[in-house]
Z-matrix of the N, CA and C atoms (Angstrom, degrees):
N
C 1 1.443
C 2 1.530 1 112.33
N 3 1.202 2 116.25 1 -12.60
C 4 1.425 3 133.51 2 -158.41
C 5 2.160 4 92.48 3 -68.86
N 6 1.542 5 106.08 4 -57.55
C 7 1.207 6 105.67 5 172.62
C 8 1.185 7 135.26 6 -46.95
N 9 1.219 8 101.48 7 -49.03
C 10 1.943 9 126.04 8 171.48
C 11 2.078 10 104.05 9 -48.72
N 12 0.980 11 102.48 10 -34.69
C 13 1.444 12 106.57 11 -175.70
C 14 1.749 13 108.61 12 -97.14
N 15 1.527 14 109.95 13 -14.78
C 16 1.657 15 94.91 14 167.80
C 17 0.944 16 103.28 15 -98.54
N 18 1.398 17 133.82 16 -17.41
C 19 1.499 18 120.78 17 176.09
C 20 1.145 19 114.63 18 -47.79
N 21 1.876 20 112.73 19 -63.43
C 22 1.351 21 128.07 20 179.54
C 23 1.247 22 99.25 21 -43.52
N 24 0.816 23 143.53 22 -61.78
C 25 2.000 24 139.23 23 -121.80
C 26 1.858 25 90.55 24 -110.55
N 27 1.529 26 139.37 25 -10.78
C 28 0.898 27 148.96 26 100.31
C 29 1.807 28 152.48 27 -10.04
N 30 0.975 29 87.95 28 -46.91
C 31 1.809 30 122.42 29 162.15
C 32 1.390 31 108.21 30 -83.96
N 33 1.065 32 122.90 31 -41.94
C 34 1.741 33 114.14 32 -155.97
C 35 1.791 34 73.77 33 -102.45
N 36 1.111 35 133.78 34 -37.15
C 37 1.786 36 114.06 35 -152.89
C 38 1.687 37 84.23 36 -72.47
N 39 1.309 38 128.75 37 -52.58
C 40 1.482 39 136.79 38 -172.44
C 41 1.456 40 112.30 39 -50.57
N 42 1.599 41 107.85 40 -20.21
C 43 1.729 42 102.08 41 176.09
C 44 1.482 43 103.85 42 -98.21
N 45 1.294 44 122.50 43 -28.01
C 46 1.289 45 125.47 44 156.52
C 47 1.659 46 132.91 45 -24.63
N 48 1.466 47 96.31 46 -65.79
C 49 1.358 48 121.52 47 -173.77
C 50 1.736 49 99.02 48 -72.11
N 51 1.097 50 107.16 49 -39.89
C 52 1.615 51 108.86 50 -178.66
C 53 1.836 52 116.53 51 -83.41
N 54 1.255 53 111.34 52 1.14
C 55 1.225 54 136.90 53 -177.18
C 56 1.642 55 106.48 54 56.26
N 57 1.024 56 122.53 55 42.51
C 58 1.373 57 126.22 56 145.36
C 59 1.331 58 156.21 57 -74.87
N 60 1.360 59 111.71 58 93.05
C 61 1.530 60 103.13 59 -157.34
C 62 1.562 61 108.33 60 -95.72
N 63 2.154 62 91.99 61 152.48
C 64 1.883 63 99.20 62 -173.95
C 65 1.837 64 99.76 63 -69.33
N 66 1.220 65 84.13 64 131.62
C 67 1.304 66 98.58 65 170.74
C 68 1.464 67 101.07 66 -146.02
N 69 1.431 68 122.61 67 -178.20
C 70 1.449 69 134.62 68 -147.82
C 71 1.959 70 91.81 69 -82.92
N 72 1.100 71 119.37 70 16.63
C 73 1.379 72 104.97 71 -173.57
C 74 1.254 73 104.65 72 -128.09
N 75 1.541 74 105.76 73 -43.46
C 76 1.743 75 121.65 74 166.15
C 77 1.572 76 124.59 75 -60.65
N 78 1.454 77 101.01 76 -22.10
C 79 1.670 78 101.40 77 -179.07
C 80 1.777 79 119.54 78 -79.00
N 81 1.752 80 108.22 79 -8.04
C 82 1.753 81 88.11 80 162.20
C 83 1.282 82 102.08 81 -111.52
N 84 0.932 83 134.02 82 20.61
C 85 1.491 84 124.90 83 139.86
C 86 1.696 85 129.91 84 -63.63
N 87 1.380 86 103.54 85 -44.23
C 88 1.505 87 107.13 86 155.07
C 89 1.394 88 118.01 87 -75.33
N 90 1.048 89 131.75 88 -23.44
C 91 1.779 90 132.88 89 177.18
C 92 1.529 91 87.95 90 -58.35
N 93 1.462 92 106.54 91 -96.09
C 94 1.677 93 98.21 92 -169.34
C 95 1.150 94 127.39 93 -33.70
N 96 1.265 95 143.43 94 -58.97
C 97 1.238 96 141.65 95 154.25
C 98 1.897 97 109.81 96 -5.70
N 99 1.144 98 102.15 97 -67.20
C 100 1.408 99 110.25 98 -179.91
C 101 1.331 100 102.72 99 -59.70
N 102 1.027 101 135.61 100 -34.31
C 103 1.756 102 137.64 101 -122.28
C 104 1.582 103 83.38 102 -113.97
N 105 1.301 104 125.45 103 -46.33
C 106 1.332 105 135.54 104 -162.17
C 107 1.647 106 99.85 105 -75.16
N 108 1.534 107 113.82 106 -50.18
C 109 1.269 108 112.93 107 -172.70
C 110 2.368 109 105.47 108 -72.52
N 111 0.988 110 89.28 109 -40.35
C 112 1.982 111 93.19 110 -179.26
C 113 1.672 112 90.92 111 -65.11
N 114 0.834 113 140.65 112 -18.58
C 115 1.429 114 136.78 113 175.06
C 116 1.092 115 114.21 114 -77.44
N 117 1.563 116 142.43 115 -52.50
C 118 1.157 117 137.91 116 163.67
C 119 1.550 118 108.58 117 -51.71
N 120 1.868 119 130.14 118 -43.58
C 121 1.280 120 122.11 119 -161.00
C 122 2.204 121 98.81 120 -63.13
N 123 1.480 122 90.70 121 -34.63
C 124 1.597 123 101.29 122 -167.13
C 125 1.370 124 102.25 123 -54.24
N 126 1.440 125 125.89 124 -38.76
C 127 1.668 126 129.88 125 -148.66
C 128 1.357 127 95.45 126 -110.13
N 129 1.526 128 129.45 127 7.90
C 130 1.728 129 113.08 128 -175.97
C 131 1.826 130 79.41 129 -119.79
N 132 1.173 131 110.01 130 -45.79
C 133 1.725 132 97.37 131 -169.97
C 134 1.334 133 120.26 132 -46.40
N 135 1.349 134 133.10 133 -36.00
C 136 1.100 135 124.56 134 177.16
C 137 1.688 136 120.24 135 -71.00
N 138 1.371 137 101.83 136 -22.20
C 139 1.759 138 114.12 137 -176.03
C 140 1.675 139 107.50 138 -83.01
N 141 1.477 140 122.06 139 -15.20
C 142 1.417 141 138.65 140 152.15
C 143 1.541 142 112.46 141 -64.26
N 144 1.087 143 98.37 142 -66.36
C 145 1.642 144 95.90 143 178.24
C 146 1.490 145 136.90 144 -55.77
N 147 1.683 146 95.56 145 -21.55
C 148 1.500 147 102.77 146 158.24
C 149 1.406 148 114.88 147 -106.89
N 150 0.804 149 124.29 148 -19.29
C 151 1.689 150 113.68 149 148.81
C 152 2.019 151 94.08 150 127.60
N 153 1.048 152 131.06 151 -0.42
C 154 1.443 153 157.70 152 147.73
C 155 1.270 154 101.12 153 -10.85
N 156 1.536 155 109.20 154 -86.50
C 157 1.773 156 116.96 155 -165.23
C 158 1.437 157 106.21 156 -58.93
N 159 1.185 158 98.48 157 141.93
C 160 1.477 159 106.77 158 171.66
C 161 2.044 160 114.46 159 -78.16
């Protein structure tokens, strides 16, 4: 989960610095971002747990 939370906190400092504020147009741009990266953590953990992923 550790990733999922620098992404975010990553994303928002990068709209910061670029002076971009969340507003109703900017917020699924950060969803996916997030959404894309918790998607890979969802689909490799189970291939760890059975011993699969390299």
């Amino acid at each position: 989960m550790l990733p999922l939370g620098l992404v975010s906190l990553l994303a928002y400092a990068l709209m910061a610095i670029m002076d971009i504020s969340l507003k109703v147009a900017t917020l699924p741009v950060v969803t996916l971002g997030v959404g894309i990266d918790y998607g890979i953590y969802i689909y490799r953990a189970p291939l760890l747990i059975l011993g699969v992923a390299d």
